[in-house]
N, C-alpha and C positions, 0 to 999 in steps of 0.2 A: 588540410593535414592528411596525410596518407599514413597509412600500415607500416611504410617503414619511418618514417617519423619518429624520433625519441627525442628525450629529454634528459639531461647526463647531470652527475653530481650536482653544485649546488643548486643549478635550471632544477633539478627534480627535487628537491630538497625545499625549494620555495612551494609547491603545489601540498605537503603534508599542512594538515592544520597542525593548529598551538596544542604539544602534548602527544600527539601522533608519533607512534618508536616505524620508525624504519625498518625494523625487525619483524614488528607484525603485518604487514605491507611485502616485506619481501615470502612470507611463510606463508600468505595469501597469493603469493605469484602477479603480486600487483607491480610492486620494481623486483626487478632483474637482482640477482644475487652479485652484482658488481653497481647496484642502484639507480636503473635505468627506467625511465618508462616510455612502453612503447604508445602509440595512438590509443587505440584499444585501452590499454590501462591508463590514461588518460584520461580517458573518457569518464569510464566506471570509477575512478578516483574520485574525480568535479562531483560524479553525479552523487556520489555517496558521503560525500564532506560535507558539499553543499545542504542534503538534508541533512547531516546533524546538526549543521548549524541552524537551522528552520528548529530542529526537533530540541534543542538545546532549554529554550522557556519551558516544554512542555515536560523534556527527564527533570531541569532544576527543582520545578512543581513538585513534582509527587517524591521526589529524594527529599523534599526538604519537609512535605504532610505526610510522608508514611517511615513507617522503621523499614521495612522491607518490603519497596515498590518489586511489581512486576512486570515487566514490557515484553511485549510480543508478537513477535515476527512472522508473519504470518508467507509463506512460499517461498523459503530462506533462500533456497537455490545453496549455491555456497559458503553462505552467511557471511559474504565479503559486509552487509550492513550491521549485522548484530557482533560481529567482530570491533566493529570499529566504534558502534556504542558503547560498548563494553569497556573498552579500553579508555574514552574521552571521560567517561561518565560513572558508570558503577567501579571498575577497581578502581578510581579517585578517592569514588565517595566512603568504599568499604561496607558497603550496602546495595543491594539490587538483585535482583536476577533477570536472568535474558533469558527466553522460553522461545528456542525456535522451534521451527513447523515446519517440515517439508515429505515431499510424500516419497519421493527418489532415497532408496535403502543407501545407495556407493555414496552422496551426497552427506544423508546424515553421520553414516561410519566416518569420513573422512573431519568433518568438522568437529565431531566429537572426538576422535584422535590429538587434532589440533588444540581445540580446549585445555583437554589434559596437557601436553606438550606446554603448554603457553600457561597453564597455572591458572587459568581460569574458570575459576572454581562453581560459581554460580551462573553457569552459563549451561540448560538442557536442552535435548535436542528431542524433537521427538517425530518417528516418521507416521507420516498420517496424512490424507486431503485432508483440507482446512475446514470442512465442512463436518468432519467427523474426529477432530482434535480435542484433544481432552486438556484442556492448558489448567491451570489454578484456577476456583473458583473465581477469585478475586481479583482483576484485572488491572492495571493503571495506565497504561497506555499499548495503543496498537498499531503497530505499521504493517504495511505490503508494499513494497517496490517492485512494479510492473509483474504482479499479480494478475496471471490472465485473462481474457472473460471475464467469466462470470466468477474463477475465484475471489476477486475483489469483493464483489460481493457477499463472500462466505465470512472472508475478514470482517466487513463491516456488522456484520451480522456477529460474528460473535466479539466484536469489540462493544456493540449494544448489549448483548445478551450478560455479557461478565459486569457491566457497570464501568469499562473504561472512561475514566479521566479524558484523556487524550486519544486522539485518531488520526494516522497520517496517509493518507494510502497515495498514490501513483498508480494509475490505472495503464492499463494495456488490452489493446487488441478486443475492443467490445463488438461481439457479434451476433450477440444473442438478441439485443434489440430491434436491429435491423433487418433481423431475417420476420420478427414478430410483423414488424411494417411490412413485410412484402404480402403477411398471410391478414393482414390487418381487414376488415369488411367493411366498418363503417367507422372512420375516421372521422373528425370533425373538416368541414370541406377546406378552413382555410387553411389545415396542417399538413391534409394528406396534396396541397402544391407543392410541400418543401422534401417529399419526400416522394415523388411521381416518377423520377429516375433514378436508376439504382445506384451510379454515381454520388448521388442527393443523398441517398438512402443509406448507405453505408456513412457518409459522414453527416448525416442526422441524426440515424441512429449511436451515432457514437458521444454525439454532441447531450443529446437526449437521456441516453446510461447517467451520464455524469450528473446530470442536472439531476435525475430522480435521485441518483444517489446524495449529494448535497440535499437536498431536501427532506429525503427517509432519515437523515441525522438530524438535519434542523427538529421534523417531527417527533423524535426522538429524544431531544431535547439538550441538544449540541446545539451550540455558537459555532457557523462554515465561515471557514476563508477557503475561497478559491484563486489560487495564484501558478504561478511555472517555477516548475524547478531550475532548471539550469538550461540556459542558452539553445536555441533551436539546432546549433553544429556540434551539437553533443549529445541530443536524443527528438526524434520525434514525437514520443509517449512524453508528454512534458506538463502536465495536468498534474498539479497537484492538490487532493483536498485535503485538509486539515480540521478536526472539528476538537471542541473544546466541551466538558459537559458541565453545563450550566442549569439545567432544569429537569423535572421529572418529565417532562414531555410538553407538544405546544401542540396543541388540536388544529391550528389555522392552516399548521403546514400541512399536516398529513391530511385537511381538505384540500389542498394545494394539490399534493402531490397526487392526491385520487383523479381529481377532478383533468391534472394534467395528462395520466394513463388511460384516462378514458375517453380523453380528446381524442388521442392520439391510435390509441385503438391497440394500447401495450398490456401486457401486464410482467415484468421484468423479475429475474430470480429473488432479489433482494426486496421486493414489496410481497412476493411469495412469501420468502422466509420470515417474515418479521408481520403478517398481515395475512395470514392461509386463509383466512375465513374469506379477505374480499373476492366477492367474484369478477372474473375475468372480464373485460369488454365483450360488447355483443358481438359474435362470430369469430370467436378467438379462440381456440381450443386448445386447452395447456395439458402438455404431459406431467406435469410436476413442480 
């Protein structure tokens, strides 16, 4: 499919989910004001239907155990995803708020124009990194779609820290681990083979992020599915995790997950933040 590729009347009218107004889609720049979608919108369409529909058991949960869930978005970008929750999910229910996050000022002015404009009323925005965001104490579920680095892991971090129910994240562009492996000293001998070319190295370390992360929420005391969100011709960030919170915490993992950082000769932001006291692997010297 290429760039000029589109999709006209009802061809684009079949890609909206059950419930989806074509109004909020066109006022997002997603179809064309004559109902068109190009490639590109296409794409970010699949990909963000796709998760609601994933993220659907996890909003029905907490709309149906709380008066007033809070879900939040954590690297809204444009808030093409907290738009479209909004719309399938909280004004149905007549309950909820959407609490986005993003640090870009034109970004959050223009979504919050939009809001208003569109009557959505419990929908805030608020400009801030993810790391230094002030959301409601009280959390219920948390996403980030292709939150980059190491913000994924600010998400995750404060989707543990609030007491989120739910956790959805989509990772993107992990490079913080990988460069940790390049400065790594004493590795465990039979890991540091898989990561001895830089080639290796970069998608080990990326392979590696994900896994500590799944695991820092198992420790945490989430229930992980790790699965793909939507089709390889439509994103290559396609890692989806999912966590569900089931327990105060499970000690087996977070030996898991130590025991796994210190094979490997890591110590990654999100075991940082959630873990300051652990010390680093032998010869690994962390700024922060």
């Amino acid at each position: 499919m290429t760039g000029r590729t589109q999709k006209k009347g009802a061809e684009a009218a079949r890609e909206l989910a059950p419930g989806q107004s074509p109004e909020l889609l066109k006022a997002l720049h997603i179809l064309t004001r004559d109902g068109q979608l190009n490639a590109d919108s296409l794409r970010k369409l699949k990909q963000v239907n796709h998760l609601a529909r994933l993220l659907a058991p996890a909003i029905e949960d907490v709309l149906a155990r709380f008066g007033d869930p809070v879900l939040v978005d954590c690297g809204a970008g444009k808030s093409y995803l907290g738009f479209v929750l909004y719309e399938l999910f909280l004004a149905a229910a007549g309950k909820g708020t959407l609490h986005a996050i993003e640090s870009r000022a034109e970004l959050v002015e223009k979504a919050r124009a939009l809001a208003t404009r569109l009557g959505f009323g419990r929908m805030a925005f608020e400009q801030a990194e993810i790391g230094a965001a002030r959301p409601p104490p009280r959390v219920h579920l948390v996403t980030a779609l292709h939150a980059c680095d190491t913000a994924t892991d600010d998400a995750l971090a404060l989707a543990i820290r609030h007491g989120a129910d739910h956790v959805a994240v989509v990772p993107c562009c992990q490079a913080e681990v990988a460069e940790q492996l390049h400065r790594a000293e004493a590795p465990a001998p039979l890991l540091a083979s898989l990561f001895e070319h830089a080639w290796h190295r970069r998608e080990f370390g990326s392979h590696l992020t994900n896994v500590v992360r799944a695991l820092a929420l198992e420790a945490s005391g989430y229930s992980v599915t790790v699965t793909e969100l939507a089709g390889w011709e439509h994103s290559l960030k396609n890692e989806l995790i999912l966590g569900k919170k089931v327990r105060a915490s499970d000690g087996k993992a977070r030996e898991r997950l130590f025991a796994l950082c210190e094979a490997a000769g890591v110590k990654p932001k999100l075991v940082r933040l959630l873990w300051p006291a652990r010390p680093a692997p032998a010869g690994l010297a962390m700024d922060g």
